[in-house]
Structures are given as structure tokens and as C-alpha cells.
PyMOL CGO cylinders between C-alpha atoms (Angstrom):
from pymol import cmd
from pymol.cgo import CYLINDER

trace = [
    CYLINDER, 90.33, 79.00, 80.85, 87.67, 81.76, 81.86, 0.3, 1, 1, 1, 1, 1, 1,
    CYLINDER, 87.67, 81.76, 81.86, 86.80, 79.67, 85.01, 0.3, 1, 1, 1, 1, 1, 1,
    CYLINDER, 86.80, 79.67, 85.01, 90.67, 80.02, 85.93, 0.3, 1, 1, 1, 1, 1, 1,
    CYLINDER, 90.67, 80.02, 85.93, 90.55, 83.88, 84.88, 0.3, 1, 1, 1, 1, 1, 1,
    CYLINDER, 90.55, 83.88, 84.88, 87.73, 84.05, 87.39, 0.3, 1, 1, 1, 1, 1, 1,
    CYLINDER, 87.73, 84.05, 87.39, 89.33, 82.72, 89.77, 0.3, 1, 1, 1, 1, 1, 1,
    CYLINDER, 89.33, 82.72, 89.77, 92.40, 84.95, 89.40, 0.3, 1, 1, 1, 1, 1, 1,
    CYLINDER, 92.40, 84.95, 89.40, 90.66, 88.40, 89.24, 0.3, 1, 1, 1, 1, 1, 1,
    CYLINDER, 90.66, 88.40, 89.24, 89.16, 87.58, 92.20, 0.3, 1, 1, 1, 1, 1, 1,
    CYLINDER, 89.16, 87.58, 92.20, 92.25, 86.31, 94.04, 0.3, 1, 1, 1, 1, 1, 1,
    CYLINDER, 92.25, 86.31, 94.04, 93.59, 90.12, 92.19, 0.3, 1, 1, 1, 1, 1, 1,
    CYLINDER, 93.59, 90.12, 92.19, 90.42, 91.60, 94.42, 0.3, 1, 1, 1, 1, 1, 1,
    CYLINDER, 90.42, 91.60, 94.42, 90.66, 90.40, 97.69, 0.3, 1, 1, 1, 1, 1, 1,
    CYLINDER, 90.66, 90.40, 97.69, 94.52, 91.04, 97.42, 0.3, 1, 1, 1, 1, 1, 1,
    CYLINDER, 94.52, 91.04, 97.42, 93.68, 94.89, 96.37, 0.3, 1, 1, 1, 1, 1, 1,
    CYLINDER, 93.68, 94.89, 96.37, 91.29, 94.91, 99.07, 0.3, 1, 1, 1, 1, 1, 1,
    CYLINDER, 91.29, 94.91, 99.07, 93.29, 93.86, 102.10, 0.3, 1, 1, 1, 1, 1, 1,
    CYLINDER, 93.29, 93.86, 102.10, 95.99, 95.83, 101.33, 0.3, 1, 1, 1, 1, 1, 1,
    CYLINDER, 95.99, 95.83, 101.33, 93.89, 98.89, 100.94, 0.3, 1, 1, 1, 1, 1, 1,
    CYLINDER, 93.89, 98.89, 100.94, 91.81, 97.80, 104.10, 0.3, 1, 1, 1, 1, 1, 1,
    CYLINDER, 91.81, 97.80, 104.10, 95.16, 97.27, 106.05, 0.3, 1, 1, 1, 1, 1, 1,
    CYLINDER, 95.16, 97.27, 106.05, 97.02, 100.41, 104.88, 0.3, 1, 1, 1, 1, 1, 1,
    CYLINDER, 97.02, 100.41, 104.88, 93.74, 102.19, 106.13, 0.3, 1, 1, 1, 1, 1, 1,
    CYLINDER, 93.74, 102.19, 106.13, 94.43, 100.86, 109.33, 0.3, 1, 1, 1, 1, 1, 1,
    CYLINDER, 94.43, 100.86, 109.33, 97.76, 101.02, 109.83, 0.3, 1, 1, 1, 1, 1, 1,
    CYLINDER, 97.76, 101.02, 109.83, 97.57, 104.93, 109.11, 0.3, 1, 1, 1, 1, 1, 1,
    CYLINDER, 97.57, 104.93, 109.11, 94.20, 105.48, 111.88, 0.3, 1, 1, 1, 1, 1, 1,
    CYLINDER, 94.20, 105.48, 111.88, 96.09, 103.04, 114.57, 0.3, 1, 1, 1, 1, 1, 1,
    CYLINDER, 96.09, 103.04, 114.57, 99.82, 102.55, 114.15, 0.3, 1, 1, 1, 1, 1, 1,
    CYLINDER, 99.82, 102.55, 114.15, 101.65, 99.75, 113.07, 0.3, 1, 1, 1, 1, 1, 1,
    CYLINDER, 101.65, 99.75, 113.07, 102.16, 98.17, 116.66, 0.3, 1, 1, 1, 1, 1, 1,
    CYLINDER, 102.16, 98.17, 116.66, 98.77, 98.85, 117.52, 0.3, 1, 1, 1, 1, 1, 1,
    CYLINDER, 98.77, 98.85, 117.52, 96.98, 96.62, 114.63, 0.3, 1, 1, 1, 1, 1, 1,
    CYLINDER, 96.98, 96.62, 114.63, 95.93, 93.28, 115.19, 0.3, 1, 1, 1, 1, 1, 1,
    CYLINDER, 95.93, 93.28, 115.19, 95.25, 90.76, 112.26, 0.3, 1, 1, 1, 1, 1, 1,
    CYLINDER, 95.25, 90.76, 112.26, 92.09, 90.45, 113.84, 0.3, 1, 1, 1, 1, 1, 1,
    CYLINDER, 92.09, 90.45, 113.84, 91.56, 94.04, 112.64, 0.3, 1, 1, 1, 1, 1, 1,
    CYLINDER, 91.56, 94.04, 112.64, 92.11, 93.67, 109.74, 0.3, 1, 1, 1, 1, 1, 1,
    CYLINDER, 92.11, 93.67, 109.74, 90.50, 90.52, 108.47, 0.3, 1, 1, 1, 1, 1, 1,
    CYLINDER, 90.50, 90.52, 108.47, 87.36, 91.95, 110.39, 0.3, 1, 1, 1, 1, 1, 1,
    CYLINDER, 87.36, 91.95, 110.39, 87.49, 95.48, 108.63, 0.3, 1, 1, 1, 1, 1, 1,
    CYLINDER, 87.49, 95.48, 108.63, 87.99, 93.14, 105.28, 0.3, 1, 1, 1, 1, 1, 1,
    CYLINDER, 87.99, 93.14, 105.28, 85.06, 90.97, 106.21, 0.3, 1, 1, 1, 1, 1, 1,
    CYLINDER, 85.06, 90.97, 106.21, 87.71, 87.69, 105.88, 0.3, 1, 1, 1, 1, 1, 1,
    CYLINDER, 87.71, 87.69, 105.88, 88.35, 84.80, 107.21, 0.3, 1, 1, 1, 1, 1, 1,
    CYLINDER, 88.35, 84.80, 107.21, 91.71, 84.38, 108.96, 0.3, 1, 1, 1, 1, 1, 1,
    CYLINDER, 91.71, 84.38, 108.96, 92.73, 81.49, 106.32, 0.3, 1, 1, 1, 1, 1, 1,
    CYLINDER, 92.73, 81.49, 106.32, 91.90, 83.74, 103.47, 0.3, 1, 1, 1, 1, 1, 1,
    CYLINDER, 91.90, 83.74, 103.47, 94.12, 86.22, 104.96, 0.3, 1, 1, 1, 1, 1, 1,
    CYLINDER, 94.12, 86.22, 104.96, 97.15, 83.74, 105.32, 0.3, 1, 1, 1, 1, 1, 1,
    CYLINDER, 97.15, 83.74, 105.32, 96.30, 82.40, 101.52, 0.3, 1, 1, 1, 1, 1, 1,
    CYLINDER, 96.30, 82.40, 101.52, 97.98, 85.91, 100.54, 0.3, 1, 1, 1, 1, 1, 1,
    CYLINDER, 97.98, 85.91, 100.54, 100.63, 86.90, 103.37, 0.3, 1, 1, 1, 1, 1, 1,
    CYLINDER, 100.63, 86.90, 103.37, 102.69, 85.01, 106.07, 0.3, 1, 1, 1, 1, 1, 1,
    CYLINDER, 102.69, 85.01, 106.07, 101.91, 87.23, 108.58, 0.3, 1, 1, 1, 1, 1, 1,
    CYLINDER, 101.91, 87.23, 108.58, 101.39, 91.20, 109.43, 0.3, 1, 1, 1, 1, 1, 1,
    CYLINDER, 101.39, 91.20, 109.43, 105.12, 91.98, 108.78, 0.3, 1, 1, 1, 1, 1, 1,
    CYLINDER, 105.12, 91.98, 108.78, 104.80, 90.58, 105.08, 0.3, 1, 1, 1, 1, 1, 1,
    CYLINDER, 104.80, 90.58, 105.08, 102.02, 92.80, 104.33, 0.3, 1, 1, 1, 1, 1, 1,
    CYLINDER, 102.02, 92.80, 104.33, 103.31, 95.78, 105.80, 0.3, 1, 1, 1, 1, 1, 1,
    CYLINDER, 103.31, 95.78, 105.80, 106.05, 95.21, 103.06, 0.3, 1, 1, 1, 1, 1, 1,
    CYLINDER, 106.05, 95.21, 103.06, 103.52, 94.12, 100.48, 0.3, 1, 1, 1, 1, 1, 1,
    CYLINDER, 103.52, 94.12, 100.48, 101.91, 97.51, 100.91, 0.3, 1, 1, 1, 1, 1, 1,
    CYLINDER, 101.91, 97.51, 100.91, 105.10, 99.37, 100.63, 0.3, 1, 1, 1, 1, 1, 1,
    CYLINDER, 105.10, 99.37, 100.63, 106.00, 97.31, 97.07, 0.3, 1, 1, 1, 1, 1, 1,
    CYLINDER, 106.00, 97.31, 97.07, 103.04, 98.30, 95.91, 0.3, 1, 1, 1, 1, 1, 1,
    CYLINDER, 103.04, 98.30, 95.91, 103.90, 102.10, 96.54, 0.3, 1, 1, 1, 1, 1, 1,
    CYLINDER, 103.90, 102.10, 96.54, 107.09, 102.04, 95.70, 0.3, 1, 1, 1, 1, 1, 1,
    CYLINDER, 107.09, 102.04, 95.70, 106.56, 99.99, 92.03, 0.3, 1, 1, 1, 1, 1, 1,
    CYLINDER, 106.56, 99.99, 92.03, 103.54, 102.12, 91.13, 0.3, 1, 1, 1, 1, 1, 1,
    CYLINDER, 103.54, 102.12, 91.13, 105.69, 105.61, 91.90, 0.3, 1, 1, 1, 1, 1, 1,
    CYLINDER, 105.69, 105.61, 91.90, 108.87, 104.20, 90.04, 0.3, 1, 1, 1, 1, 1, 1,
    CYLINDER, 108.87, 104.20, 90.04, 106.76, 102.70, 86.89, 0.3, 1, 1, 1, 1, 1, 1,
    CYLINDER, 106.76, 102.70, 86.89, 104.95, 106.04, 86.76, 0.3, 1, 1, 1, 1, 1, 1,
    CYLINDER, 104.95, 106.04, 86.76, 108.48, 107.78, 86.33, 0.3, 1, 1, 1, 1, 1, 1,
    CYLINDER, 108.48, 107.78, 86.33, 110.12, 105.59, 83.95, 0.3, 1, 1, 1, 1, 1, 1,
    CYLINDER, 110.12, 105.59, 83.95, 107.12, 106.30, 81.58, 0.3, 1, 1, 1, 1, 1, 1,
    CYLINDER, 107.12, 106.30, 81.58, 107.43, 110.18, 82.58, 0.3, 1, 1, 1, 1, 1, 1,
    CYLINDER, 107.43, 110.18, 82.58, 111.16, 110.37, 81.64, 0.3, 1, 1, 1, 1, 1, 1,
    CYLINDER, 111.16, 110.37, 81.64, 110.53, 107.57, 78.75, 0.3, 1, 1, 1, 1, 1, 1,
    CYLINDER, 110.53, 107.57, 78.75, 113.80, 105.91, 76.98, 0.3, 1, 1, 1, 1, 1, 1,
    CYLINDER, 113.80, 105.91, 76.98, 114.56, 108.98, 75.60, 0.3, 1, 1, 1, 1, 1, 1,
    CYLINDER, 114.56, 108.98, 75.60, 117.86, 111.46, 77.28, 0.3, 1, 1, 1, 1, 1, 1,
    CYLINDER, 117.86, 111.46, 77.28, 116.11, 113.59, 79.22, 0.3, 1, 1, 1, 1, 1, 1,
    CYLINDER, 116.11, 113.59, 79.22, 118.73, 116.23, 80.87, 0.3, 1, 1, 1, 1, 1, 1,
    CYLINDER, 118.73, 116.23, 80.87, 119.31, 115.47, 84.98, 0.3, 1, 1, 1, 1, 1, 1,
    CYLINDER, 119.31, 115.47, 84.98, 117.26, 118.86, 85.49, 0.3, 1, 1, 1, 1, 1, 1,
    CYLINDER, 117.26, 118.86, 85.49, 114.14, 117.46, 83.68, 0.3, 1, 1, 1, 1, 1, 1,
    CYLINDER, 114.14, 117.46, 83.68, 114.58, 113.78, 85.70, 0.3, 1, 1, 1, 1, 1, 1,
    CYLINDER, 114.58, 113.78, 85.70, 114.12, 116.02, 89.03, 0.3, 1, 1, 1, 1, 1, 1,
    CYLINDER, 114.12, 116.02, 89.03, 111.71, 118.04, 87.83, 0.3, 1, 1, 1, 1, 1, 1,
    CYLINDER, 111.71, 118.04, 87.83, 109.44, 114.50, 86.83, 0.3, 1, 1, 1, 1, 1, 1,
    CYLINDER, 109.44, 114.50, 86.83, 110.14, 112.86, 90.36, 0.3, 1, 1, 1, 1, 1, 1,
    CYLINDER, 110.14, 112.86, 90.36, 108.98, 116.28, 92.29, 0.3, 1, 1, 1, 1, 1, 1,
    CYLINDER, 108.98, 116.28, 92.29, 105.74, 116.55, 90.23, 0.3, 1, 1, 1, 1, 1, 1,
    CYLINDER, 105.74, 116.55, 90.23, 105.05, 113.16, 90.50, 0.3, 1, 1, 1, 1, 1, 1,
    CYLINDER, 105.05, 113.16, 90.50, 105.09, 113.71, 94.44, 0.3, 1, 1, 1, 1, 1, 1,
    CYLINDER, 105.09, 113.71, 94.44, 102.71, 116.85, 94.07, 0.3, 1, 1, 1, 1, 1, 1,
    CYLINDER, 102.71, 116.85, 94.07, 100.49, 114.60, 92.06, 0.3, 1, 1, 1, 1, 1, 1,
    CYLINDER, 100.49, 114.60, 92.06, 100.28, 112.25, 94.57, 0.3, 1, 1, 1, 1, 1, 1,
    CYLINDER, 100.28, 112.25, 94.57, 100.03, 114.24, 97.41, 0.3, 1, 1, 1, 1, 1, 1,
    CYLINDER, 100.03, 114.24, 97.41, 96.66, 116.11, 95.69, 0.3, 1, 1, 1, 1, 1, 1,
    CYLINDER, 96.66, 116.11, 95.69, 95.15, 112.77, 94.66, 0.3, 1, 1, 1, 1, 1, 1,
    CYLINDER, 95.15, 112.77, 94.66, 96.03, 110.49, 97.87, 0.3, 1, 1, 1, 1, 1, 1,
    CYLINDER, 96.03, 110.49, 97.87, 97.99, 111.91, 100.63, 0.3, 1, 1, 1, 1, 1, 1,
    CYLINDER, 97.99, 111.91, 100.63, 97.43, 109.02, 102.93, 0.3, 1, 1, 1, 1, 1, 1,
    CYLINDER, 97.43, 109.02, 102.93, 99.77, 107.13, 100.99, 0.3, 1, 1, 1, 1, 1, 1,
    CYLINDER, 99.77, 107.13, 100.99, 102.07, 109.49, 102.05, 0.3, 1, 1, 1, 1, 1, 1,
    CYLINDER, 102.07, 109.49, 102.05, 101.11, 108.68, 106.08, 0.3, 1, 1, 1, 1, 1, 1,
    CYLINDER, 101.11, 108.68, 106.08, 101.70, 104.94, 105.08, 0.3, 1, 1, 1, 1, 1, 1,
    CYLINDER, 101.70, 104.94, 105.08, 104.98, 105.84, 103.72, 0.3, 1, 1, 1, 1, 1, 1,
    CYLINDER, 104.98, 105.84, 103.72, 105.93, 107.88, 107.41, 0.3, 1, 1, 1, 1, 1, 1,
    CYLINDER, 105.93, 107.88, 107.41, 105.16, 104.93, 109.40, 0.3, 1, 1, 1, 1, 1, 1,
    CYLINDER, 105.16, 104.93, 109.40, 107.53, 102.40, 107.75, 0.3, 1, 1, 1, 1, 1, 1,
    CYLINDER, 107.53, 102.40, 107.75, 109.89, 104.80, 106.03, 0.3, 1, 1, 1, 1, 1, 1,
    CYLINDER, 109.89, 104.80, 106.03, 111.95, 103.53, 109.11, 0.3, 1, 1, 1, 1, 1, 1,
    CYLINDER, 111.95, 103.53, 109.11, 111.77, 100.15, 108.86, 0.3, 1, 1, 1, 1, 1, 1,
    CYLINDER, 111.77, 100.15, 108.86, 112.64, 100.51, 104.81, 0.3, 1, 1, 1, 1, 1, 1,
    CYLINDER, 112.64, 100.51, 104.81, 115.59, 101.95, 105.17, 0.3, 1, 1, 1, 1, 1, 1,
    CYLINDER, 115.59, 101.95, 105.17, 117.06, 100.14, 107.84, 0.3, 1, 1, 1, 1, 1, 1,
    CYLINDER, 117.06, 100.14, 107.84, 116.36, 96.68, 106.13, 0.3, 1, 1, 1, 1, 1, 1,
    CYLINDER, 116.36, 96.68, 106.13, 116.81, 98.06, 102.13, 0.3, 1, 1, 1, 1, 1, 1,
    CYLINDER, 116.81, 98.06, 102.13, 120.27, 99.09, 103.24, 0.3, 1, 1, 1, 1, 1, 1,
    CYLINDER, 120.27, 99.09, 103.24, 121.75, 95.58, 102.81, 0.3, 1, 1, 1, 1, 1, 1,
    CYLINDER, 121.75, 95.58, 102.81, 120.11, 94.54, 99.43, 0.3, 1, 1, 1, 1, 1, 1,
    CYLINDER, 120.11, 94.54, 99.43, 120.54, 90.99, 100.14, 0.3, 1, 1, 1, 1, 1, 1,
    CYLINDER, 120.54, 90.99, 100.14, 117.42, 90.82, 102.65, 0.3, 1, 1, 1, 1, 1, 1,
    CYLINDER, 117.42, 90.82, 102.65, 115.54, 92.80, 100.03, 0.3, 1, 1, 1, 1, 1, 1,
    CYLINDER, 115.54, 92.80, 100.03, 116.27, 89.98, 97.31, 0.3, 1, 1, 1, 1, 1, 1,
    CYLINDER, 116.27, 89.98, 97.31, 115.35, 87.60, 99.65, 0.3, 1, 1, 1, 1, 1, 1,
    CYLINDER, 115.35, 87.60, 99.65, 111.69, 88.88, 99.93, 0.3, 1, 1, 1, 1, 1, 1,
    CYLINDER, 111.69, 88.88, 99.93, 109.27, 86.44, 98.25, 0.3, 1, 1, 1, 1, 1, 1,
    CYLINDER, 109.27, 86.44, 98.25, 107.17, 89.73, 97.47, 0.3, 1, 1, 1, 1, 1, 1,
    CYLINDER, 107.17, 89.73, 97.47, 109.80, 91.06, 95.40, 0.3, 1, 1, 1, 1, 1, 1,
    CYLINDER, 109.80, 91.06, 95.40, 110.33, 89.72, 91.73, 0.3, 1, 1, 1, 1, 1, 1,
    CYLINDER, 110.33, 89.72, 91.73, 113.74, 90.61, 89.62, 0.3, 1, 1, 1, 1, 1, 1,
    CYLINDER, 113.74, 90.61, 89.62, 112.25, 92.89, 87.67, 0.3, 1, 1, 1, 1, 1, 1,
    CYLINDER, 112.25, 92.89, 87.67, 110.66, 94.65, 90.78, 0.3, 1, 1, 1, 1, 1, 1,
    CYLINDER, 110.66, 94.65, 90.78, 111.79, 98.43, 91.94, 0.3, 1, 1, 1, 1, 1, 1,
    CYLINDER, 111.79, 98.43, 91.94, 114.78, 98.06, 93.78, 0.3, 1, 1, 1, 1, 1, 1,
    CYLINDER, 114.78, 98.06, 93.78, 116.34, 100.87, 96.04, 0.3, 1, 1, 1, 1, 1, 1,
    CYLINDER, 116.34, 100.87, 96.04, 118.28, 102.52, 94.80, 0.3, 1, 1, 1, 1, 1, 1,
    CYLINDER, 118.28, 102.52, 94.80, 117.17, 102.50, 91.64, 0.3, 1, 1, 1, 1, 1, 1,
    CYLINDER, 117.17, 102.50, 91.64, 115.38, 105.92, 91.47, 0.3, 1, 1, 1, 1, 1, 1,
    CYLINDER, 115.38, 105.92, 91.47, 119.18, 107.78, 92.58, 0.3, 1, 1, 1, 1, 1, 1,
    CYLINDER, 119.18, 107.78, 92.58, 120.90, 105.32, 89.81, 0.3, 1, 1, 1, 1, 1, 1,
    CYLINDER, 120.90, 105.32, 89.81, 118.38, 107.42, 87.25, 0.3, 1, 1, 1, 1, 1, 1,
    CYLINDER, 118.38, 107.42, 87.25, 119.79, 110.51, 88.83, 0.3, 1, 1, 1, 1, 1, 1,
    CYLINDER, 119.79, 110.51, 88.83, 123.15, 109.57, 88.32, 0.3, 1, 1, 1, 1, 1, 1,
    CYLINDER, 123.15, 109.57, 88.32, 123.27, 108.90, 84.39, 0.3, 1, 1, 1, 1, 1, 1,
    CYLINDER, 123.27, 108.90, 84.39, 124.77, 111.58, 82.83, 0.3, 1, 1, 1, 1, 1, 1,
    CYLINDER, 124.77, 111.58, 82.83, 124.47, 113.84, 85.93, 0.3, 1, 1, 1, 1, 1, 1,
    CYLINDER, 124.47, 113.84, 85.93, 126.66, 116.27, 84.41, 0.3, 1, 1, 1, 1, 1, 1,
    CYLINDER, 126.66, 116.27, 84.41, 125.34, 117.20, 81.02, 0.3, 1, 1, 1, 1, 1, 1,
    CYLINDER, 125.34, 117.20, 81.02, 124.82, 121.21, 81.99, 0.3, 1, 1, 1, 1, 1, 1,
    CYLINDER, 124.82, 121.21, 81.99, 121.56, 121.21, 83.18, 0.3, 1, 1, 1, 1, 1, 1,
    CYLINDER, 121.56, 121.21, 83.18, 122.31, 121.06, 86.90, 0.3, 1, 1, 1, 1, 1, 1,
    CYLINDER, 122.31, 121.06, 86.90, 125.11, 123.30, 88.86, 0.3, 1, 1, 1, 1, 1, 1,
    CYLINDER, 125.11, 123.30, 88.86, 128.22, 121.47, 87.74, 0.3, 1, 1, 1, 1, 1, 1,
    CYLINDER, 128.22, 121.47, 87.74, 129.64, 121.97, 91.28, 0.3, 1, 1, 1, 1, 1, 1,
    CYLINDER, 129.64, 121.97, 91.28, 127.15, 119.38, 92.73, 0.3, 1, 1, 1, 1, 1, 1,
    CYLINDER, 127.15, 119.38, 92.73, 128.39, 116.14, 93.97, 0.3, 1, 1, 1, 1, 1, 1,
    CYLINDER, 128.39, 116.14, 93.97, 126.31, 113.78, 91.93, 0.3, 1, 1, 1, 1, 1, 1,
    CYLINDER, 126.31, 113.78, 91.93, 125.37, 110.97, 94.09, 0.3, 1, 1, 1, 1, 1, 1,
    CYLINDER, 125.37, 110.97, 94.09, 124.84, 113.58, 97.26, 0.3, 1, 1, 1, 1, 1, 1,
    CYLINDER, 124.84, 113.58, 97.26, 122.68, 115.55, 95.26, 0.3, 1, 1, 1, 1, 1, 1,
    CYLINDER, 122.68, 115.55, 95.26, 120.74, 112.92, 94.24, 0.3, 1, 1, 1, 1, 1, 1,
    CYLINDER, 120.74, 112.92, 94.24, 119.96, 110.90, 97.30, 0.3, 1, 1, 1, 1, 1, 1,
    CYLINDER, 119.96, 110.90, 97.30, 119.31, 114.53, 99.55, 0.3, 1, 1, 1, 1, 1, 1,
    CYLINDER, 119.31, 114.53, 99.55, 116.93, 115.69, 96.69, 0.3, 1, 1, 1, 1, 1, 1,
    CYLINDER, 116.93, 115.69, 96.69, 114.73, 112.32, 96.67, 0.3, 1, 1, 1, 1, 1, 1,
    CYLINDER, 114.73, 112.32, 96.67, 114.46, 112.16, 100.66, 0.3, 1, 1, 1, 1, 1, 1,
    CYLINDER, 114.46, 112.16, 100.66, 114.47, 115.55, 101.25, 0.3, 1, 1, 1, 1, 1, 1,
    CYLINDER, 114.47, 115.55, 101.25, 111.42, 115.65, 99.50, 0.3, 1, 1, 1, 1, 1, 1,
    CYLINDER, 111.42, 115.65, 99.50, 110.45, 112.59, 100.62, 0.3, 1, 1, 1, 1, 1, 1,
    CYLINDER, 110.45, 112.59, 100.62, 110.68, 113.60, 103.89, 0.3, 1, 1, 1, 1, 1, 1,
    CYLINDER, 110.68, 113.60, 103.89, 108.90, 116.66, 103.73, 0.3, 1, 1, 1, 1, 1, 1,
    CYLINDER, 108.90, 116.66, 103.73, 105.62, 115.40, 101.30, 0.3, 1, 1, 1, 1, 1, 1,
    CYLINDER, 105.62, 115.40, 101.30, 105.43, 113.07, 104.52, 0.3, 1, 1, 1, 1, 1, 1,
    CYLINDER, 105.43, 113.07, 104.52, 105.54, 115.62, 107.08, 0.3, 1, 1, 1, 1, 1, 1,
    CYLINDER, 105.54, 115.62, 107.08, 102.63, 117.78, 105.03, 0.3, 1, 1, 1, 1, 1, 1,
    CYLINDER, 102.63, 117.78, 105.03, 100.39, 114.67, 104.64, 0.3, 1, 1, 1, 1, 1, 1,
    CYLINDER, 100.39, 114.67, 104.64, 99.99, 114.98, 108.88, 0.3, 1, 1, 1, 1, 1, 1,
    CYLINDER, 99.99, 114.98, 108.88, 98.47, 118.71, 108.07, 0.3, 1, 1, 1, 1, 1, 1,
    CYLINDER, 98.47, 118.71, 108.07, 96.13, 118.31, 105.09, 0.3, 1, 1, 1, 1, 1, 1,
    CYLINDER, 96.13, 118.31, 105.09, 93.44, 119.89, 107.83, 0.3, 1, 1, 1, 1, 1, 1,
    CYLINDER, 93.44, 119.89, 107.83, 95.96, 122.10, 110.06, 0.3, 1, 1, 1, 1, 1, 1,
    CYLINDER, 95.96, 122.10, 110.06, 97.48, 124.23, 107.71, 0.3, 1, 1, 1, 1, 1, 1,
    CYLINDER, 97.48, 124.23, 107.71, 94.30, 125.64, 105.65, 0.3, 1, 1, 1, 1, 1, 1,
    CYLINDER, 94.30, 125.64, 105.65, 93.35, 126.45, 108.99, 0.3, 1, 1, 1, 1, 1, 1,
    CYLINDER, 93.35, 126.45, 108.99, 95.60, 127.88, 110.87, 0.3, 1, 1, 1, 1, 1, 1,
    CYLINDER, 95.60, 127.88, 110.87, 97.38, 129.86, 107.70, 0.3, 1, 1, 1, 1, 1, 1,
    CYLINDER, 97.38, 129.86, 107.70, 94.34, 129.95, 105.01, 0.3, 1, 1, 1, 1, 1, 1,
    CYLINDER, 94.34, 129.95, 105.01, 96.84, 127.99, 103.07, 0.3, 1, 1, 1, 1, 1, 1,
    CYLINDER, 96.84, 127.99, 103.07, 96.44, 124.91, 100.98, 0.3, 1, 1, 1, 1, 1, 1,
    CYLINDER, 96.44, 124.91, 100.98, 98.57, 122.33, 102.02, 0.3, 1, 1, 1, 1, 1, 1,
    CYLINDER, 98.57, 122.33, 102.02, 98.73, 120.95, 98.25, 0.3, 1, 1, 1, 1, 1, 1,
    CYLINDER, 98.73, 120.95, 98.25, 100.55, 124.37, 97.49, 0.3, 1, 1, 1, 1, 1, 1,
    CYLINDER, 100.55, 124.37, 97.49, 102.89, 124.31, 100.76, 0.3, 1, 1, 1, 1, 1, 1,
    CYLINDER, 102.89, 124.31, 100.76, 104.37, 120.91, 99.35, 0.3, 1, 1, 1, 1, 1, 1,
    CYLINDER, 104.37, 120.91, 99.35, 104.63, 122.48, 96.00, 0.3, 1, 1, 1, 1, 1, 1,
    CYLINDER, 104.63, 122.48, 96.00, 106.39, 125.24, 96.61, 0.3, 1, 1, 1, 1, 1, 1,
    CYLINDER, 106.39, 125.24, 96.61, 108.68, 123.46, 99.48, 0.3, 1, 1, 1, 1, 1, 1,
    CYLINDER, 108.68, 123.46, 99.48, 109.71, 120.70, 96.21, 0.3, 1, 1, 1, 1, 1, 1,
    CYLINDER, 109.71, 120.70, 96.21, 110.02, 123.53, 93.77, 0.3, 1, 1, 1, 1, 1, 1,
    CYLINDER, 110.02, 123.53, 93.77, 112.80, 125.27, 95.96, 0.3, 1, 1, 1, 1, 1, 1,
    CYLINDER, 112.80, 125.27, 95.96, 114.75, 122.03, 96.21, 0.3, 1, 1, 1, 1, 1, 1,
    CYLINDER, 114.75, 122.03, 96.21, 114.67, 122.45, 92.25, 0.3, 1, 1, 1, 1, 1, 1,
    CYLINDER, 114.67, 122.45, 92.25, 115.95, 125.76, 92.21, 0.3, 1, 1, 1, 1, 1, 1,
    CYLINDER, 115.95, 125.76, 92.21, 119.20, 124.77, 94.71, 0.3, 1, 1, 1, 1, 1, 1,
    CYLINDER, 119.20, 124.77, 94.71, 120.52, 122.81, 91.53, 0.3, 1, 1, 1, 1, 1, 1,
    CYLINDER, 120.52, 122.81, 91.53, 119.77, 125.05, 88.73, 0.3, 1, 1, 1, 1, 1, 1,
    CYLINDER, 119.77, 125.05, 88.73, 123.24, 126.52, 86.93, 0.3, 1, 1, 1, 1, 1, 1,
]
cmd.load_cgo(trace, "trace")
């Protein structure tokens, strides 16, 4: 039993590793510009070891994005917790999870540019996303962060003259999109307007808030 719990944790580390190696990649080069030869070199690998985890460079593209994805969403669940927190408060958790990760890794958030593309064109028929052996039934889905939003939209907390479901999906990629878009100018901004970008994103997110307050 602890020779097979060996053998797991460090299947668990070279997993971590080339998906932290890749990801590093991916953001320096490009997607189309990364070999697997890159990467397995960069991870010190052989090519087998690499195939032992992922069919190919498309798989772990995808892996890398579960892995962002799952975190975020598990990290919110336990922010809101099973209690009935208002649809103000549910906002307010998502947008300061963003700011949290944007100060403690914003090169998650370069990842995230790159195949934010690619996501949404394939997660918009949920079939191929079900059909991803990455992806368990108990996984983060998409979709499921705006079906949060939408329970019990309407309970005061939020302008009652919002459309629930257009609200919801414009908040979470508006600020998507823009957490993104500062993660290019971590360096450019403190320079240029003796700004920190960690307070640009904050206070871009925090005005999205105030569009839905009553």
C-alpha cells in the first residue's frame, strides 16, 4: 500500500510539473509556436513519460485550463458556502477572487488569454465538453459559475431592472476579459502611470459592482 502511494504522489508530481512547465511556455511562446519537444525538454522528460499523462499538446492545453477553471470555481463555492448569500454578495466573492488571483499569479491570467478562444468556441456545445476524458461528472462545467448567479437573482440586493441571465454572463466576462487584458501590463502601467496594476484591476471590477447596486 505505501509502495502504491509512492508511486501515485509521484505520478501527482510529474503531472503538476508538466503542466506548470507547459503553461510557462505556452505564455513566453504562444500556443502555435510550442513544440512537445519544448516542453518535455524544459520538464527534463522523456517523450513516453509525457504521453503516459496526455494524448497529445491539444489535451494538455485543456488539462491546464481544467485545472484553472476547477481551482477558481471550488475556491467560490467555499467563499459563498451552502448558506443564501444575496446575488450582490455572490458578485462581490467572484470579483475578489479575481483580484486575489491577479496579485498572487497573474500569469494564469495570460494562460487564460491565449485559449479563452478556443474555450468558448468548443464549451458552447456541452456535448464535446462531456466527452473530454479530462473532465469527470463532478468537474466545473460552464456554465456553472452564471447558474450561481441566477438563483434567486432577484432577492433586492441587485437593481431589480436587470435582466438576470445578461447580467450575469456580461459581469463574469467582462471581468474576465479585462483581469486578462491587465495581466499583459503588470510592468507597463507602474511605469508609464506610477500606478499599480493590482489596483487598476481592482478598481475596473469594483465599478462593474457598482452598475448593479439598487
Amino acid at each position: 500500500m505505501e509502495q502504491s502511494n509512492k508511486y501515485y504522489r509521484h505520478g501527482e508530481k510529474q503531472y503538476n510539473l508538466i503542466l506548470s512547465t507547459a503553461e510557462k511556455i505556452f505564455v513566453e511562446l504562444g500556443i502555435e509556436q510550442v513544440k512537445l519537444s519544448d516542453i518535455v525538454e524544459e520538464c527534463g522528460i522523456m517523450r513516453a513519460t509525457f504521453y503516459r499523462y496526455f494524448k497529445n499538446k491539444d489535451e494538455l492545453l485543456w488539462h491546464i485550463m481544467r485545472k484553472h477553471t476547477s481551482e477558481f470555481f471550488q475556491k467560490l463555492e467555499v467563499r459563498i458556502g451552502s448558506s443564501h448569500r444575496s446575488t450582490y454578495d455572490k458578485f462581490q466573492s467572484f470579483i475578489n477572487l479575481l483580484c486575489e488571483g491577479f496579485d498572487t499569479n497573474p500569469s494564469a491570467y495570460l494562460f487564460i488569454d491565449l485559449f479563452k478562444d478556443t474555450y468558448l468556441n468548443v464549451t458552447s456545445n456541452q456535448n464535446s465538453v462531456l466527452e473530454m476524458p479530462m473532465y469527470e461528472e463532478y468537474d466545473y462545467h460552464p456554465g456553472d459559475t452564471v447558474k450561481i448567479f441566477l438563483d434567486n437573482f432577484y432577492d433586492g440586493s441587485v437593481k431589480d431592472s436587470l435582466d438576470s441571465k445578461i447580467t450575469a454572463v456580461s459581469l463574469q466576462y467582462s471581468a474576465i476579459t479585462i483581469v486578462c487584458a491587465m495581466a499583459k501590463h503588470t510592468a507597463t502601467m507602474p511605469a508609464k502611470y506610477q500606478i499599480e496594476t493590482r489596483d487598476l484591476v481592482r478598481f475596473s471590477l469594483n465599478a462593474l459592482l457598482e452598475s448593479i447596486k439598487p
